[in-house]
N, C-alpha and C positions, 0 to 999 in steps of 0.2 A: 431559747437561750438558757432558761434554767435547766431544762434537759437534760444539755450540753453541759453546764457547768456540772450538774449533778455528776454528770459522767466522767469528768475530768478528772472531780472529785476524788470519785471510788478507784477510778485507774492509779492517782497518786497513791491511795491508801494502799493499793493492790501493791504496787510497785514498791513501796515500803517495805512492806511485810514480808516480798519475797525478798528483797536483799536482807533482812536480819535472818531470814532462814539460808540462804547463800553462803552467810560470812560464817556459817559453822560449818560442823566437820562435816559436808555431804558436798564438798563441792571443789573446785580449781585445781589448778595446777600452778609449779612455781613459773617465773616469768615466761619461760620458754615455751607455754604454752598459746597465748597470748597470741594473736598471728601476726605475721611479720609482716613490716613495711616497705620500704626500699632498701635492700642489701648488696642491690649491684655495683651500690662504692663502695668500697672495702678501707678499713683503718687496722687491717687485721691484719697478722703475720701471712695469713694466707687468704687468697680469696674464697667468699662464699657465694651461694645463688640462691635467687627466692625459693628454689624448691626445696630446698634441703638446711634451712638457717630459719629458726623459729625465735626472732629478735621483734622487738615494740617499735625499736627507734631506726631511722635511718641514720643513724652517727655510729660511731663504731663500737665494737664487744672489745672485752678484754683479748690480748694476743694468744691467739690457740697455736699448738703445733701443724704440722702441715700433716692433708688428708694421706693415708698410704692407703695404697690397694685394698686392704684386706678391712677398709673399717669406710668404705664407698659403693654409693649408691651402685646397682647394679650395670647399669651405661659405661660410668666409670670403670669399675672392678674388671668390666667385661674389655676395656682398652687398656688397662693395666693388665693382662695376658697376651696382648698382639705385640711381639717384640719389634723392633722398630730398624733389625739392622745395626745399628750403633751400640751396641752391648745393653741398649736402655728399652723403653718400651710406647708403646705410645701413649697408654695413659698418662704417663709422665711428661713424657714431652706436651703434652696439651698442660698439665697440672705446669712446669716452667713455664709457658706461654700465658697463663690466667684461664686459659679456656675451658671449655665446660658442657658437658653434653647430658642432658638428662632429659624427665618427665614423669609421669603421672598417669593413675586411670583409676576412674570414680564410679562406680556402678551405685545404683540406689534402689530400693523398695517405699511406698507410700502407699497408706490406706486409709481412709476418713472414717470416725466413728457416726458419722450420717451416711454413710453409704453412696457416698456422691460419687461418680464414675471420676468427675477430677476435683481429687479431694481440696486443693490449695488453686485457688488462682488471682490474677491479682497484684503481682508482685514476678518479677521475670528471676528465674530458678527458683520458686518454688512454683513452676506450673509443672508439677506431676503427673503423667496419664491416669495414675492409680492402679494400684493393685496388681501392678505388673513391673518384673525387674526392668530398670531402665539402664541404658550407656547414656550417663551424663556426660561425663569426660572421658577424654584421652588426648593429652598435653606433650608434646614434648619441644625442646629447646635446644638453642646453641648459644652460648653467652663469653665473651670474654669481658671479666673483671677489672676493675682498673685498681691495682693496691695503694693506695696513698702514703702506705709504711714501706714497701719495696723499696729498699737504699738506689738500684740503678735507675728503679723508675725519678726518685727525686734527684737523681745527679744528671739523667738525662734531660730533665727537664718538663717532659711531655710525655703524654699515652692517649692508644685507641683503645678502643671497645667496645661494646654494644651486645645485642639481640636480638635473636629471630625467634618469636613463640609462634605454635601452628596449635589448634587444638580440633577434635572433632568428636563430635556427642550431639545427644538432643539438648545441650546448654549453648552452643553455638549459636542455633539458631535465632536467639535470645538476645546475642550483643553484635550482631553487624555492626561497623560502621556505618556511615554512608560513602557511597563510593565502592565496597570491599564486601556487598552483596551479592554474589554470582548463583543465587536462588532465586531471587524474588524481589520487589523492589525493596528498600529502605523503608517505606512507612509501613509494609509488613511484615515485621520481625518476628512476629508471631506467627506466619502462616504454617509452619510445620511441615513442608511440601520438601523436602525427605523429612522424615523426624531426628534421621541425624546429617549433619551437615560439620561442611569445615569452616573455619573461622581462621583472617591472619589475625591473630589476637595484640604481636607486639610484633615492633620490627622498627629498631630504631641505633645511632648510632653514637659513641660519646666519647668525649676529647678532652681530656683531665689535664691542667699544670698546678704544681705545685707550688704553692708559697710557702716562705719561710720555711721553718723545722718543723711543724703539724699542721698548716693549713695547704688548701688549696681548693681549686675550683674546676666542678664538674659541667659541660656543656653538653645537650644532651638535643636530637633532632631525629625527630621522625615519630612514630606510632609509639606509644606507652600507656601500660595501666595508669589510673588515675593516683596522683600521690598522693591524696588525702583519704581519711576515711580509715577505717579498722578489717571490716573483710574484705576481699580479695576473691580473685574469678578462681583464681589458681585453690582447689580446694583444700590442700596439705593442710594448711597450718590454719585451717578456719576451726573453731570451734567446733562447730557445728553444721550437719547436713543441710539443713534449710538455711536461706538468708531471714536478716533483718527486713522489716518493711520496707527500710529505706535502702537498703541496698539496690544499686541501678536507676534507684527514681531520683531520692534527692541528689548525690554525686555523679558525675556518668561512667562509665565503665571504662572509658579508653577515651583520650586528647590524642591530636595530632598537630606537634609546634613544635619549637624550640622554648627550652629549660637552659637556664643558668643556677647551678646550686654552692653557694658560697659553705666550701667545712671550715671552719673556725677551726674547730679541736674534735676530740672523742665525743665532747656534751654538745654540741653548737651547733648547730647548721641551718644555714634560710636557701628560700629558692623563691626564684621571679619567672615569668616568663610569657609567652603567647602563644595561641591555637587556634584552631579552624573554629572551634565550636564543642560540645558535646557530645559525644558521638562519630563525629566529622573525619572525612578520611580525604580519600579522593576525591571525591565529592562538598558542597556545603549548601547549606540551607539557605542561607541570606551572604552576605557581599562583605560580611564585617571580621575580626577577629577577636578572640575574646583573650582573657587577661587570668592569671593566677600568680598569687604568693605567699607563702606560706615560713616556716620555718620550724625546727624539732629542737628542744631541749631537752636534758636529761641529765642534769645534777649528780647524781649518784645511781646506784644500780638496783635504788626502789622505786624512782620517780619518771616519768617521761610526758612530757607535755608538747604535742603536735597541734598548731593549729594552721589554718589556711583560710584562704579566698578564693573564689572563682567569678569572676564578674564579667559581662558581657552581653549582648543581643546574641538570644540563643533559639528566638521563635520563629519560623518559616518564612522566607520574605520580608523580613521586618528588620532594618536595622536600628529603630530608632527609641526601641521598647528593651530595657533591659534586663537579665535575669541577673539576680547578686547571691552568692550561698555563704554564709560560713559554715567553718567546723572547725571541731574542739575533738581531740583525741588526749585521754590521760591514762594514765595508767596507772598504778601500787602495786609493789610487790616489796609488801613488810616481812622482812627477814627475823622479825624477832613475834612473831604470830604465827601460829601453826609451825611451829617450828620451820619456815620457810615455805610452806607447801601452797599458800593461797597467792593470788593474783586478782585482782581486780582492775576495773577498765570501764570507760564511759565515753560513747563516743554519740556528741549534739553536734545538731545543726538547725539553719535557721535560714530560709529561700524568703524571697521577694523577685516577682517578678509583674512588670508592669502592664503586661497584657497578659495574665495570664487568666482570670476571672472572666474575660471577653474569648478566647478559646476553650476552658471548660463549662461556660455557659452554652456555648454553641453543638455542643454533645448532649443531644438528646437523647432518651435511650430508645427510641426508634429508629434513632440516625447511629446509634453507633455501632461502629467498625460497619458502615455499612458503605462502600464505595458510592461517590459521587452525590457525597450529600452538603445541600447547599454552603459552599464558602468553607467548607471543611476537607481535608483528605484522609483518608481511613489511618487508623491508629494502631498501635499495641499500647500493653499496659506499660503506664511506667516511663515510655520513653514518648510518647503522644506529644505530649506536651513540648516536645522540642520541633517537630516536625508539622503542627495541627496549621492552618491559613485562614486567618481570618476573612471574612467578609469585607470589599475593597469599600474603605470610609466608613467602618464600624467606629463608635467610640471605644478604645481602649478601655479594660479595667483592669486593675490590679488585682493579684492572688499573693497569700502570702501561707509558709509551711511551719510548723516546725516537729523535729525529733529528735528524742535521747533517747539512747539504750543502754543499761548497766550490762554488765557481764563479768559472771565469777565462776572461776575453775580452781579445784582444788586439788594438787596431786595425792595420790596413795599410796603407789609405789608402781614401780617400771611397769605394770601390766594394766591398771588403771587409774582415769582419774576424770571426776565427775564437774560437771558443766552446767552455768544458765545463763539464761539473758531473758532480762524485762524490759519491755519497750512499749512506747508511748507513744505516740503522731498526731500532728493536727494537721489536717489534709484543708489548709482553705482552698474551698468550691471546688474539692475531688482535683485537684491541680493534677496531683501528684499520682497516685491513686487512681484506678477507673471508678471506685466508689458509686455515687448517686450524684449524676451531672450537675455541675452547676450545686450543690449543695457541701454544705461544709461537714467535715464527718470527723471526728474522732475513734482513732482505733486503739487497742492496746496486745501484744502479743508477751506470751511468756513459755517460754522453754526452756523445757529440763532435759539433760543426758548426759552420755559419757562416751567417752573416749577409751578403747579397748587396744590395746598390744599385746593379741595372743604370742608373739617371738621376739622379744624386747631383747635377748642376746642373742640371736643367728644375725648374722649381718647382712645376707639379704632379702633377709625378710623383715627386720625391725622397724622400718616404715611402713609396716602393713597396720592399718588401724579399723576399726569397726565402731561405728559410730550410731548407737541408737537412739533414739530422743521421741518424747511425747511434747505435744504444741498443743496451745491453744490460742485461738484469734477472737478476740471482741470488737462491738463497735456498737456506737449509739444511731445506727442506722441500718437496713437490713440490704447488708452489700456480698455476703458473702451465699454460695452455693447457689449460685446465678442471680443473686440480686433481682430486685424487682416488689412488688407483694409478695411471690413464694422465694424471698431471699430471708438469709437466717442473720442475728445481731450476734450469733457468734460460732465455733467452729471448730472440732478438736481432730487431732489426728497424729500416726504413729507412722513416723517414715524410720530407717535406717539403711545406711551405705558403707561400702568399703572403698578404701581410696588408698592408694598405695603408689610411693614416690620411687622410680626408679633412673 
């Protein structure tokens, strides 16, 4: 116990230290660095998409002009050239319609300064092969926008909308649903059998009416990233090449339910709603459905505060044990500091789940990932926990998490601008974490890098970005570089990637 404390200790100190070295000039970017949330309701002159809109909040930005050919993503630009017949073109005619066609592709390199063949593991997208370029991603989409400022759309009264995301990389393999594995079962998400694989990542449809003169209200059904939380699958607008510890473990990657999202105004928005579970697709684990709501503010255009819930029976067969999460997403971008250029952000959270301590106890580490070991069904990291079967009439125990990660970006000017995040986790009994079964572990993660636009004025090339960054991993227990006696308490290493939004 004092160990632990000790260690908690020195992580806060750590933690400290690097944010007063953050908040000076080696770091951020102004808000728009920051990765963005939900922008597929628009309050905007014109519609945006997650791929191409680098916003905090999902409530609306000030009103931009509309995109012309010559200053859009490639997809675009490229149907703004196919004339359409009618003296106009089609990229146009899609840009009148809200619609929207784009994507992405994320290649990476990883190498560990232990020499470890996979340098990072442990956490789903950062399992690296090492030392070898990888195809993380390759994303692309069809999205029509719903504008909640559009004059016909409020005199009509109503709109459709929605999205299809397809992605495919060795990151795919990574967030199946269940149900929407056509590899390998659901409880092995890990298994790598191709290394790259497709993923339906989104696919969902949405029904907007407007109230009064700036509210109204979004319904939303079918597959979607998860609304809570600061990174995102989609790699554009993430900081950083590597995730957060908690990324995929404490949030899940993707709900499947129906959303109702109340927009008050440009600052204001809540949302309620229901889903299959974590994960959960065509498929679900147990018989129940789980719950979330949440809501975003954003006062002015230095502040945004996101918080949420997600509650519900989310463990294997069990409806009767619950899993609860918050989170807390904030953000500052002081206008009168660095002359505009920094950004800061904090995104906690905090699990309880009722059986959870009774299925990471039951992960031995000569049982684990090992099919068919008693009362348990083999796992990946990270997402175990939602799928693991307890032993029929075990007593239940409780597991409980928590994690914050700061993060500061500093702009420099259109070709760079430098980047960190400190993070902290308390993994009770390796819940969350494949850690040291059954045992409680604190970890602490901290990176530094930057963010590069070698062609910030060629227009299609300006979302080309080069992202390099040096990590290091701690923990007060020795879980990393295969854990075990010959596992290490902590773990450094230099990946960088190129990811480019077209």
């Amino acid at each position: 116990m004092q160990r632990s404390l000790r260690f908690s200790m020195a992580i806060a100190a750590a933690m400290a230290g690097a944010g007063l070295f953050l908040t000076g000039p080696v770091s951020a970017r102004a808000a728009n660095s920051i990765p963005a949330t939900d922008t597929t309701v628009s309050l905007d002159s014109a519609p945006t998409s997650t791929a191409t809109t680098n916003g905090m909040a999902d409530t609306a930005a000030p009103v931009t002009p509309a995109a012309t050919p010559e200053n859009q993503p490639l997809l675009m630009y490229a149907m703004g050239r196919i004339p359409d017949g009618n003296g106009s073109t089609v990229g146009q005619d899609m840009d009148n319609l809200g619609i929207k066609v784009g994507g992405y592709l994320d290649i990476g390199y990883t190498t560990s300064f232990q020499d470890s063949p996979r340098p990072y593991f442990g956490s789903a997208f950062n399992t690296e092969k090492g030392n070898n370029i990888q195809l993380d991603q390759v994303g692309l989409y069809l999205e029509k926008v719903i504008n909640f400022a559009n004059p016909s759309f409020r005199k009509r009264g109503w709109g459709i909308g929605g999205k299809i995301e397809m992605i495919y990389g060795s990151d795919a393999d990574l967030i199946h649903a269940n149900g929407l594995n056509f590899y390998h079962s659901w409880s092995n998400n890990t298994e790598g059998d191709p290394l790259d694989q497709f993923d339906l990542e989104q696919a969902y449809v949405d029904f907007g009416v407007p109230i009064g003169a700036d509210s109204g209200v979004l319904i939303r059904a079918g597959k979607f990233d998860t609304p809570f939380g600061l990174e995102q699958i989609d790699p554009v607008d993430n900081l950083f090449y590597t995730h957060s510890l908690a990324f995929g473990h404490v949030l899940p990657y993707t709900l499947t339910g129906i959303t109702a999202k109340y927009i008050v105004n440009q600052q204001l928005s809540f949302i309620a709603g229901f889903d299959r579970g974590n994960n959960q697709a065509l498929n679900d684990d147990n018989s129940m459905v789980s719950w979330l709501v949440g809501a975003c503010y954003k006062p002015n255009s230095q502040w945004m505060f996101k918080p949420g819930v997600l509650f519900g029976p989310e463990d294997a067969n069990d409806n009767g044990h619950y899993r609860t999460v918050g989170d807390m997403v904030t953000s500052w971008h002081p206008k009168n500091i660095l002359n505009g250029r920094l950004t800061l952000a904090n995104d906690t959270n905090l699990g309880y789940d009722g059986a959870g301590a009774t299925l990471a106890n039951g992960y031995s580490s000569s049982s684990y990932f090992t099919p068919g070991s008693p009362g348990l069904t083999p796992g990946s990291p990270g997402l175990r926990a939602s799928y693991l079967t307890t032993t029929p009439g075990a007593n239940a125990q409780s597991a409980c998490w928590f994690d914050t990660a700061f993060y500061a970006s500093y702009y420099v000017n259109s070709y760079l601008t430098f980047n960190g995040r400190a993070e902290y986790m308390y993994d009770g009994k390796s819940f969350m974490l494949e850690g040291d079964p059954g045992t409680t572990v604190n970890y602490g993660e901290f990176t530094i890098g930057a963010s590069i636009t070698p062609f910030p004025d060629a227009n299609l090339l300006k979302s080309l970005k080069i992202r390099p960054e040096i990590r290091e991993d701690v923990a007060d227990h020795r879980v990393f570089q295969g854990g075990g006696s010959a596992g290490k308490n902590q773990q450094t290493f230099f990946a960088v990637d190129a990811v480019y939004a077209f």
